[in-house]
C-alpha positions as a Markdown table, in Angstrom:
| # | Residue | x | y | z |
|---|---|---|---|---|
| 1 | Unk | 0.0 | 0.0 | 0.0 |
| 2 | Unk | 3.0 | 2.2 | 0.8 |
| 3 | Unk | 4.6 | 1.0 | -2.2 |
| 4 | Unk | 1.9 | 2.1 | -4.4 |
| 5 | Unk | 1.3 | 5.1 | -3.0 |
| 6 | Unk | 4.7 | 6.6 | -3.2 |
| 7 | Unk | 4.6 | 5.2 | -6.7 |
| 8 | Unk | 1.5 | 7.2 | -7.5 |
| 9 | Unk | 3.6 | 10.6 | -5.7 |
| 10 | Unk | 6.6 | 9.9 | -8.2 |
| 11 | Unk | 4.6 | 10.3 | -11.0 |
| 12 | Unk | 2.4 | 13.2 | -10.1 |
| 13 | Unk | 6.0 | 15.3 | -8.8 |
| 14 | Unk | 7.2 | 14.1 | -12.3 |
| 15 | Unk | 4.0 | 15.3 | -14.0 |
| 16 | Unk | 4.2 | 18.3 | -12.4 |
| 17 | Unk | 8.0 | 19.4 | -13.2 |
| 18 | Unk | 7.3 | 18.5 | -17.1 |
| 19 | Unk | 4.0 | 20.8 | -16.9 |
| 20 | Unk | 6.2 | 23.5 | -15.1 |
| 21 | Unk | 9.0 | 23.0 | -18.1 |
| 22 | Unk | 6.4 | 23.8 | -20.5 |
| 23 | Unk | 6.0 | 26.8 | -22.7 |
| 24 | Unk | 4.0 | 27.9 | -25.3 |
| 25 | Unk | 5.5 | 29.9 | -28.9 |
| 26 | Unk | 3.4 | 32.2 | -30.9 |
| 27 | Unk | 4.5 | 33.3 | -34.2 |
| 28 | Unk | 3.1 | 36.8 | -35.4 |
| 29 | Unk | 3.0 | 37.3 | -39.5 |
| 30 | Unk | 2.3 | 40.4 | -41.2 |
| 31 | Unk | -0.1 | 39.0 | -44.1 |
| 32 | Unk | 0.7 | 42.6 | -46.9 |
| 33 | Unk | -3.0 | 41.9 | -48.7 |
| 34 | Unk | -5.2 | 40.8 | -46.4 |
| 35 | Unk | -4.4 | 43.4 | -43.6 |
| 36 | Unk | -4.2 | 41.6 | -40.5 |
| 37 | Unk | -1.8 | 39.1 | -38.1 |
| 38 | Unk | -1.9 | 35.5 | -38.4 |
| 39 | Unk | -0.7 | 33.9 | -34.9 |
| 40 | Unk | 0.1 | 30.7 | -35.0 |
| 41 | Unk | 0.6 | 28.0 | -32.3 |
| 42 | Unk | 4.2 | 26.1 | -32.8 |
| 43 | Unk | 3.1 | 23.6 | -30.4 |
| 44 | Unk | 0.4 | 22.5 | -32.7 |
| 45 | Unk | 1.8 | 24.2 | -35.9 |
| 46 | Unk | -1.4 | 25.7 | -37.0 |
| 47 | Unk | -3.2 | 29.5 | -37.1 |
| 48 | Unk | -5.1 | 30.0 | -34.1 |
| 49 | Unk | -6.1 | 33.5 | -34.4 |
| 50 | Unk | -6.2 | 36.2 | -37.1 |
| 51 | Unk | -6.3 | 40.0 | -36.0 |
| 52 | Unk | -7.4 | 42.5 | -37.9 |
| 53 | Unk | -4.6 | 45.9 | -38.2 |
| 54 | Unk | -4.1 | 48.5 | -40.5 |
| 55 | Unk | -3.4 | 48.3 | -44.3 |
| 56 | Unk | -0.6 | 46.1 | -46.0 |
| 57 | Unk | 1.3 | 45.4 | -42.9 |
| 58 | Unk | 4.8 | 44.1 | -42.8 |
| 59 | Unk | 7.9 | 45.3 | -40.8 |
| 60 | Unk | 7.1 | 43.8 | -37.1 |
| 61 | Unk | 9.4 | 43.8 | -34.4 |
| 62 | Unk | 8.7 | 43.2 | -30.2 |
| 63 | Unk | 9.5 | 45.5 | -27.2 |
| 64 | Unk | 12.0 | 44.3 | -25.0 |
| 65 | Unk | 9.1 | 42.6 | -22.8 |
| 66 | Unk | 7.5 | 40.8 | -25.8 |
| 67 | Unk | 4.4 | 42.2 | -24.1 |
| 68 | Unk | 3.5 | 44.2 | -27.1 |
| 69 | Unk | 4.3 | 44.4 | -31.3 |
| 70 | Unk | 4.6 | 47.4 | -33.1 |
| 71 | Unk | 3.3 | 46.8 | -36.9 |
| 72 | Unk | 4.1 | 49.0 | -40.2 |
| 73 | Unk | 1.2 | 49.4 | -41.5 |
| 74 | Unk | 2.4 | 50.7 | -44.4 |
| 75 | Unk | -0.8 | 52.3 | -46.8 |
| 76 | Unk | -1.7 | 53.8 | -43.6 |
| 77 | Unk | 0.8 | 55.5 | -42.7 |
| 78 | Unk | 1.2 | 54.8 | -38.7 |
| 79 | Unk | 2.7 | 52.1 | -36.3 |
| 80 | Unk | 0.4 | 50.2 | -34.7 |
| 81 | Unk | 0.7 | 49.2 | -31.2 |
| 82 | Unk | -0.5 | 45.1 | -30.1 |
| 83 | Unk | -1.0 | 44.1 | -26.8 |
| 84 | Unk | -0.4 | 41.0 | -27.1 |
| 85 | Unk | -1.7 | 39.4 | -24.1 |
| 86 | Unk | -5.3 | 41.0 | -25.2 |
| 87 | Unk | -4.5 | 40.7 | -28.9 |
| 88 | Unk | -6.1 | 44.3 | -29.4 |
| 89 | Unk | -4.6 | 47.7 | -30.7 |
| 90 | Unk | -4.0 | 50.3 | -27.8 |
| 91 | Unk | -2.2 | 52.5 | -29.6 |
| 92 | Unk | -0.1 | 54.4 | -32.6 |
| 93 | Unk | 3.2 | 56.1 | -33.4 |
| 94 | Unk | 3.7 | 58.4 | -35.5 |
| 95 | Unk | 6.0 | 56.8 | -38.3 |
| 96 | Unk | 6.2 | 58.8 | -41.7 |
| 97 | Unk | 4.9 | 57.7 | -45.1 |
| 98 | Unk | 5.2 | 54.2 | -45.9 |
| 99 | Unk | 6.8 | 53.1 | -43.1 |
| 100 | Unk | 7.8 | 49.4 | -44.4 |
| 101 | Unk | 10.6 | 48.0 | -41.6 |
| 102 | Unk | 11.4 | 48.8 | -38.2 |
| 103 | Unk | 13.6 | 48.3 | -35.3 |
| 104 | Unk | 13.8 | 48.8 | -31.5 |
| 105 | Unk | 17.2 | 50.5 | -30.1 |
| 106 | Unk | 18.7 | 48.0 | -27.6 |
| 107 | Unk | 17.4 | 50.9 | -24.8 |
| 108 | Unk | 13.8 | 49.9 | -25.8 |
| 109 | Unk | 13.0 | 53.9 | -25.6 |
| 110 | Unk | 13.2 | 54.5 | -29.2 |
| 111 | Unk | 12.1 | 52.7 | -32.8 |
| 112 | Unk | 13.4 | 53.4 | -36.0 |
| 113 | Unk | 11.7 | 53.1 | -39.3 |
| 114 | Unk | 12.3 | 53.5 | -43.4 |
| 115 | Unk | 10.1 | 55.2 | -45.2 |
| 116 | Unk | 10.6 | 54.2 | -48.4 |
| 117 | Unk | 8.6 | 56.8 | -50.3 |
| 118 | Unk | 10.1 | 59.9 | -48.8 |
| 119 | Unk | 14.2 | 59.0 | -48.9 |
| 120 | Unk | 13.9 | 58.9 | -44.4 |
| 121 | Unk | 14.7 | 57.1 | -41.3 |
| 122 | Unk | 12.5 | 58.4 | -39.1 |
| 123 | Unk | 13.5 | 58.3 | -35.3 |
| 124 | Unk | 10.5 | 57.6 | -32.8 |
| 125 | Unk | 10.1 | 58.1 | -28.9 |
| 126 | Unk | 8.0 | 55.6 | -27.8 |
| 127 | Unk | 7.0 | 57.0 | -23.9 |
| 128 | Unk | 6.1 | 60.4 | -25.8 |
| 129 | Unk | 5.0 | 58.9 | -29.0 |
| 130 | Unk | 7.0 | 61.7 | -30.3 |
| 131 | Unk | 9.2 | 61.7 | -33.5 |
| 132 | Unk | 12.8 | 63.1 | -33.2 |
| 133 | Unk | 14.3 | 63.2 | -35.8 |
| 134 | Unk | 13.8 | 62.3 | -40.0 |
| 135 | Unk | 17.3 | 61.8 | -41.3 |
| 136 | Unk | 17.9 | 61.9 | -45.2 |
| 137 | Unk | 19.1 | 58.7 | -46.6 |
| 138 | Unk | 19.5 | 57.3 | -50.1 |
| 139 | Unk | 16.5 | 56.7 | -52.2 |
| 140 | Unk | 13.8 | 53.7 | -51.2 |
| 141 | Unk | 15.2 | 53.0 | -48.0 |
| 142 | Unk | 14.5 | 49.5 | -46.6 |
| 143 | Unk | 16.6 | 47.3 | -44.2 |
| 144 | Unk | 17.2 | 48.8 | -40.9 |
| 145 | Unk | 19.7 | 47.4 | -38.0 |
| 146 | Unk | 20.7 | 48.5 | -34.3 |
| 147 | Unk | 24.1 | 47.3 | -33.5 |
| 148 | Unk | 24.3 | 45.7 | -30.0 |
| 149 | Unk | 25.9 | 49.0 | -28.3 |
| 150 | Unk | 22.8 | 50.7 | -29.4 |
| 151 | Unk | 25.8 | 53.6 | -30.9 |
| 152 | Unk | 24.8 | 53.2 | -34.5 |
| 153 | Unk | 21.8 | 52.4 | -36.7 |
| 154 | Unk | 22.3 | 51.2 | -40.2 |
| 155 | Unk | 19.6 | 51.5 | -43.2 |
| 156 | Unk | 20.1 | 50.4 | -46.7 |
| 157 | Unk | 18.6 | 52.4 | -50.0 |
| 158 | Unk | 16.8 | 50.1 | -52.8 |
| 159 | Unk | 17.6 | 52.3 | -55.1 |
| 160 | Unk | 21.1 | 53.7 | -54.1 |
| 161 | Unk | 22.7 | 50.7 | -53.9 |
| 162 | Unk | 24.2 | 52.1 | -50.3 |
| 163 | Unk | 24.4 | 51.0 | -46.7 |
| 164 | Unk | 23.9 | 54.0 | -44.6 |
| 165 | Unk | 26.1 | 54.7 | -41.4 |
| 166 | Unk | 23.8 | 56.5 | -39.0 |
| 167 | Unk | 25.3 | 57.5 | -35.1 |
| 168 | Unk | 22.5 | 57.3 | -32.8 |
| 169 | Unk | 24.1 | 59.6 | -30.4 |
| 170 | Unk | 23.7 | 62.9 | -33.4 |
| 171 | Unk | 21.5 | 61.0 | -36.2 |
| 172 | Unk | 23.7 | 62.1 | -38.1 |
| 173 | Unk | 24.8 | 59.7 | -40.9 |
| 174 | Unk | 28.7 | 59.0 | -40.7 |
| 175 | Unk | 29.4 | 56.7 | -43.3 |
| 176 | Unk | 28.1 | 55.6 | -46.8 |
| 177 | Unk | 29.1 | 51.9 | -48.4 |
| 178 | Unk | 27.9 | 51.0 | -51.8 |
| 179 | Unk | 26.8 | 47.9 | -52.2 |
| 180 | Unk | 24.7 | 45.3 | -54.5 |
| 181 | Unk | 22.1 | 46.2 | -56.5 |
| 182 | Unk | 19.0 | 46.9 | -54.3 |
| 183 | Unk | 19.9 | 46.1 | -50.7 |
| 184 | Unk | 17.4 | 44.5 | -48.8 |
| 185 | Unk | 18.3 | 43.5 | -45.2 |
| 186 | Unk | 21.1 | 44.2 | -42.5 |
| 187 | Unk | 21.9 | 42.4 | -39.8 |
| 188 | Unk | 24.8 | 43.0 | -37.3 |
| 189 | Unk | 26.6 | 39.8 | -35.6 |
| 190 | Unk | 25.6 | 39.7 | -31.8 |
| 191 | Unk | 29.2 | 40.9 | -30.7 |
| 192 | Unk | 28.9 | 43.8 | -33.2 |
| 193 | Unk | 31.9 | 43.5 | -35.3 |
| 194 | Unk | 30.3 | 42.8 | -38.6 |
| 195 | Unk | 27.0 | 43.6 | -40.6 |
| 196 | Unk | 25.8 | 41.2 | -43.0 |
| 197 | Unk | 23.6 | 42.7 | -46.0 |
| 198 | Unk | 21.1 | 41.4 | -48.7 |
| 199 | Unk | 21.5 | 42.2 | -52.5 |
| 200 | Unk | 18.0 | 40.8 | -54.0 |
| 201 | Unk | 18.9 | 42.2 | -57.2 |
| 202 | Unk | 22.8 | 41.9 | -57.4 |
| 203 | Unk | 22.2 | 38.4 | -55.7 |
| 204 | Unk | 24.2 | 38.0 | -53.6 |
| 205 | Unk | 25.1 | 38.8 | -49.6 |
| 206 | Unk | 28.0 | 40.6 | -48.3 |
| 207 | Unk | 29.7 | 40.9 | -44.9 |
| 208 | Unk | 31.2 | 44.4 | -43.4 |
| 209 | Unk | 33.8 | 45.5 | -40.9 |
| 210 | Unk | 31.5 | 47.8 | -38.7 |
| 211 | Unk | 34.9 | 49.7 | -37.6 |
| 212 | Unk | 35.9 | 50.2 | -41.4 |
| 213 | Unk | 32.5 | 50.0 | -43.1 |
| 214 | Unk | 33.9 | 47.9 | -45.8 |
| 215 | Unk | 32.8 | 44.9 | -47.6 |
| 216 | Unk | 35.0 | 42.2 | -46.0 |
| 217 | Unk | 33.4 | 39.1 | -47.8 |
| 218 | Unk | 30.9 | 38.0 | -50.1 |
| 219 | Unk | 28.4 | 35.6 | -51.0 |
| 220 | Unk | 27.1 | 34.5 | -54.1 |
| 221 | Unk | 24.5 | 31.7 | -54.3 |
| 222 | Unk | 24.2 | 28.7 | -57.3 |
| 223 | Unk | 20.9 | 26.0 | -57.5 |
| 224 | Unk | 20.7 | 23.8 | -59.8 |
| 225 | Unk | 17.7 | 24.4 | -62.2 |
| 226 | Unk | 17.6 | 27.8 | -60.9 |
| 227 | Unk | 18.3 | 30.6 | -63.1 |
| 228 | Unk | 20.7 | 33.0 | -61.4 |
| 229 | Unk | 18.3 | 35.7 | -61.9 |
| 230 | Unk | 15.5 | 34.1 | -59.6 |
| 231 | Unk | 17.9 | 34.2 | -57.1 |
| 232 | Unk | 16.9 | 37.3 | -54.7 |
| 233 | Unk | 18.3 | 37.7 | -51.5 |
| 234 | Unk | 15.9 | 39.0 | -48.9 |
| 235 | Unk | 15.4 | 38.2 | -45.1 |
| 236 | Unk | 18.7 | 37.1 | -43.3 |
| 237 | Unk | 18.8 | 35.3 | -40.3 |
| 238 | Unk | 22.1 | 34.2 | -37.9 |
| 239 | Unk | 22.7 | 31.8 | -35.3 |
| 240 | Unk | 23.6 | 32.9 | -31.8 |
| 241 | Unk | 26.3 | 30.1 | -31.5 |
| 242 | Unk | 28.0 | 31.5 | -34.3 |
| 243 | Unk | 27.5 | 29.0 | -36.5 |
| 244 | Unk | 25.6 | 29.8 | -39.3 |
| 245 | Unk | 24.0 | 32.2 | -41.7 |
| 246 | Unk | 20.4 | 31.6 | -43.2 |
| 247 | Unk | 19.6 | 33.7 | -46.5 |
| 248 | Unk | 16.0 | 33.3 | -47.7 |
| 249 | Unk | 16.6 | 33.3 | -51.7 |
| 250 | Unk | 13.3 | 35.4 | -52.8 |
| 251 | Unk | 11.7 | 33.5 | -55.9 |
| 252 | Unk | 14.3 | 30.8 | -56.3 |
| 253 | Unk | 11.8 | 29.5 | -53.3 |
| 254 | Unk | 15.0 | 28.2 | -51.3 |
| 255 | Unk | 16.6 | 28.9 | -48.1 |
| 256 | Unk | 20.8 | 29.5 | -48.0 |
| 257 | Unk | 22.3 | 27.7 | -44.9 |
| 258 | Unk | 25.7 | 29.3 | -44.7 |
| 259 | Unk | 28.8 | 27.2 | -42.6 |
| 260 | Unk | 29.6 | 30.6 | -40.9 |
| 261 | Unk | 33.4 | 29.5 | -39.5 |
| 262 | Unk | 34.2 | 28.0 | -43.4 |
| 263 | Unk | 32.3 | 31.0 | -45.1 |
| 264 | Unk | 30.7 | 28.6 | -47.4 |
| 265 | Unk | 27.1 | 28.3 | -48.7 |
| 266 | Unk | 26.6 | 24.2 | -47.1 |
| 267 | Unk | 23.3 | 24.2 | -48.5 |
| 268 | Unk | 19.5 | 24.9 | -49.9 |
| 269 | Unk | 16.4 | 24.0 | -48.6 |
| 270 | Unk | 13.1 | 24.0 | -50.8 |
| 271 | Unk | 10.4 | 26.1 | -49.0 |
| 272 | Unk | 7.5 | 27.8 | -50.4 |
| 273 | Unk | 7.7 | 30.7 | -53.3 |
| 274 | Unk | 9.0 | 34.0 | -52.7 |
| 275 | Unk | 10.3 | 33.4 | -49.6 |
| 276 | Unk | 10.6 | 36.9 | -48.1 |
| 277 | Unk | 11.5 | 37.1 | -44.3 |
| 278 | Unk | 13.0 | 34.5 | -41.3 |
| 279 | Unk | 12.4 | 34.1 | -37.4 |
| 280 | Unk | 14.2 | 32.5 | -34.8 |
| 281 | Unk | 12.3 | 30.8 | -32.0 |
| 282 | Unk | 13.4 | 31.1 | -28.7 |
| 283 | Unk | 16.3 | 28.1 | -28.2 |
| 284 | Unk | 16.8 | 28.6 | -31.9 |
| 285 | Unk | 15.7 | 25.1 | -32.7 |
| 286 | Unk | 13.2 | 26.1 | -35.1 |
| 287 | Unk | 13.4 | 28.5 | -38.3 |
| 288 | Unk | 10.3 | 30.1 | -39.4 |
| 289 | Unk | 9.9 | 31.3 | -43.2 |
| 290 | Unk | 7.7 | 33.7 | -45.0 |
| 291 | Unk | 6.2 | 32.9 | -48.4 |
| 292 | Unk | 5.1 | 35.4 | -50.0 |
| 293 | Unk | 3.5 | 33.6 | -53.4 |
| 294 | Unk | 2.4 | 30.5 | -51.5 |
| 295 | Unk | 0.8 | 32.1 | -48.8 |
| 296 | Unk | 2.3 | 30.1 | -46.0 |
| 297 | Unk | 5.0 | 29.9 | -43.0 |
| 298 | Unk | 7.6 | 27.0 | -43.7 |
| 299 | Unk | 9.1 | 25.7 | -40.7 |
| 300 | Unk | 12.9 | 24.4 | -40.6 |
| 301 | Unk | 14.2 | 22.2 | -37.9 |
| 302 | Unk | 17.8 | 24.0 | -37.4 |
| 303 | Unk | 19.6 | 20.5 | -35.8 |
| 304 | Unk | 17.8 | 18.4 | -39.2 |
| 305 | Unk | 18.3 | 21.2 | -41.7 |
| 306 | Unk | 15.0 | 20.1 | -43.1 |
| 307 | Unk | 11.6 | 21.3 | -43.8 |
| 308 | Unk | 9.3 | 19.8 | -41.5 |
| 309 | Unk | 5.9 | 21.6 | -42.1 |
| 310 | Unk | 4.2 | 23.8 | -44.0 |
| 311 | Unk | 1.3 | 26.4 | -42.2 |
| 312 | Unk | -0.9 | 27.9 | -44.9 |
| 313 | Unk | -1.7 | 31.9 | -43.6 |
| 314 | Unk | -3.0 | 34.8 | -45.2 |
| 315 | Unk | -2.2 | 36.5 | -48.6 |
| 316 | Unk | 0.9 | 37.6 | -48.7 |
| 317 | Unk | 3.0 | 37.1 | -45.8 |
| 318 | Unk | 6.0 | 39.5 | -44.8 |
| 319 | Unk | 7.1 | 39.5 | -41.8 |
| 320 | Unk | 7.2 | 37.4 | -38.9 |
| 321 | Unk | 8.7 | 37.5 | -35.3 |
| 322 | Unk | 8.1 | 34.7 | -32.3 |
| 323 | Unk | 7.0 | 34.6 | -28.6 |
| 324 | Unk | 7.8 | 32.5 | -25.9 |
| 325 | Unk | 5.2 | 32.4 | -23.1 |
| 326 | Unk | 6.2 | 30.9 | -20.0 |
């Protein structure tokens, strides 16, 4: 009777610590022609919600609590504010025409955002919903990226071929490096030393010195069956272990997994068409794709370097970021 009873303890007190271990990840995607969020549940890899925002939505990023987005909703002209514990709007910034991408300084006091139509950044206060400042950059700006200090913010120009150097200290742009045809996105390395950056156009990907502002490497991408000119560098995505570097490849409809300490392209994975942007989930198990054409989220197990599923959402899908809720 002891026996089983102390039996029956074990197993609840085991229960109970895998129940405590257990957390829940939401993705968000921006779906650009159907105006509203898909959230889906990564436990169960399907939709669970759609919420209506403002018109052709697509740069979202989190505040440092991951208790709220902030969407571009580009045609209307504002930033929306998601609570997302209510899944309601409860607010707006101020943002600019067009605002297409956005990012949060590491002080999670202040946003920046491109708008494309105007040649700006524009820099936001978030406590005052204020804007600061609108700093001149090259023509179309798109990609935006906060290096780890928080001292400089980078933005590249579609049309101007150029990386723009921006200190956050003056907003006052620094430096200029010409890159690829039609830059997409930046991203710095988490220790800050290098900026990796999207050609969609010139096809290709290339990595700069932050303390020089020059092109230090460069990649250039091959798939077999692929015309080189369906190959479009977008979204950019890399690993916090420093291992590697995932390019999604536009309409060539494939994912680049780059060996960052060989600087090789390793391989391609198949995902759905137009493959815009890429998330991260939390332990970085999981990689998240947006497909644009297909209307769906492919997901990539990181360890397999496969495809696993595919999670049809709404028209269009841009961009995408992930929650973790304890």
């Amino acid at each position: 009777m002891k026996y089983t009873k102390l039996v029956r303890l074990l197993c609840l007190a085991a229960a109970l610590n895998m129940t405590s271990g257990f957390a829940a990840e939401f993705a968000y995607v921006t779906n650009e022609k159907d105006d509203n969020i898909s959230v889906i549940d990564l436990n169960e890899n399907k939709v669970i919600k759609t919420i209506a925002v403002g018109e052709r939505p697509r740069g979202i990023i989190f505040n440092k609590q991951h208790s709220l987005a902030y969407i571009c909703a580009s045609e209307s002209d504002r930033i929306q504010i998601l609570d997302l514990n209510t899944e309601q709007i409860v607010g707006e910034l101020p943002s600019g025409e067009d605002p297409e991408t956005i990012a949060l300084h590491p002080n999670g006091k202040i946003i920046y955002t491109s708008n494309e139509d105007d040649a700006l950044l524009t820099v936001i206060d978030i406590d005052t919903a204020t804007v600061i400042a609108q700093i001149d950059v090259g023509v179309e700006p798109e990609g935006l990226a906060v290096s780890p200090d928080g001292k400089i913010v980078v933005v590249t120009s579609e049309t101007t071929n150029m990386v723009h150097w921006i200190d956050t200290q003056t907003n006052k742009n620094f430096a200029n490096t010409l890159v690829g045809a039609r830059p997409r996105s930046a991203k710095f390395t988490d220790d800050g030393k290098y900026l990796w950056v999207s050609s969609e156009i010139g096809g290709a990907v290339v990595v700069l010195d932050v303390s020089t502002q020059e092109i230090v490497h460069e990649f250039t991408f091959a798939i077999r069956g692929i015309h080189r000119d369906r190959v479009q560098p977008v979204g950019v995505e890399l690993s916090s272990d420093g291992r590697y570097a995932f390019v999604a490849l536009g309409p060539a409809n494939h994912v680049a997994v780059i060996d960052r300490n060989n600087m090789k392209v390793e391989k391609y994975l198949l995902v759905g068409r137009r493959v815009w942007q890429l998330a991260f989930n939390d332990d970085q198990s999981q990689l998240l794709t947006t497909n644009g054409i297909s209307g769906d989220v492919s997901v990539i197990d990181v360890e397999q370097m496969k495809v696993t599923k595919s999670i049809k959402v709404g028209r269009y899908p841009w961009g995408v970021v992930i929650r973790k809720v304890p």
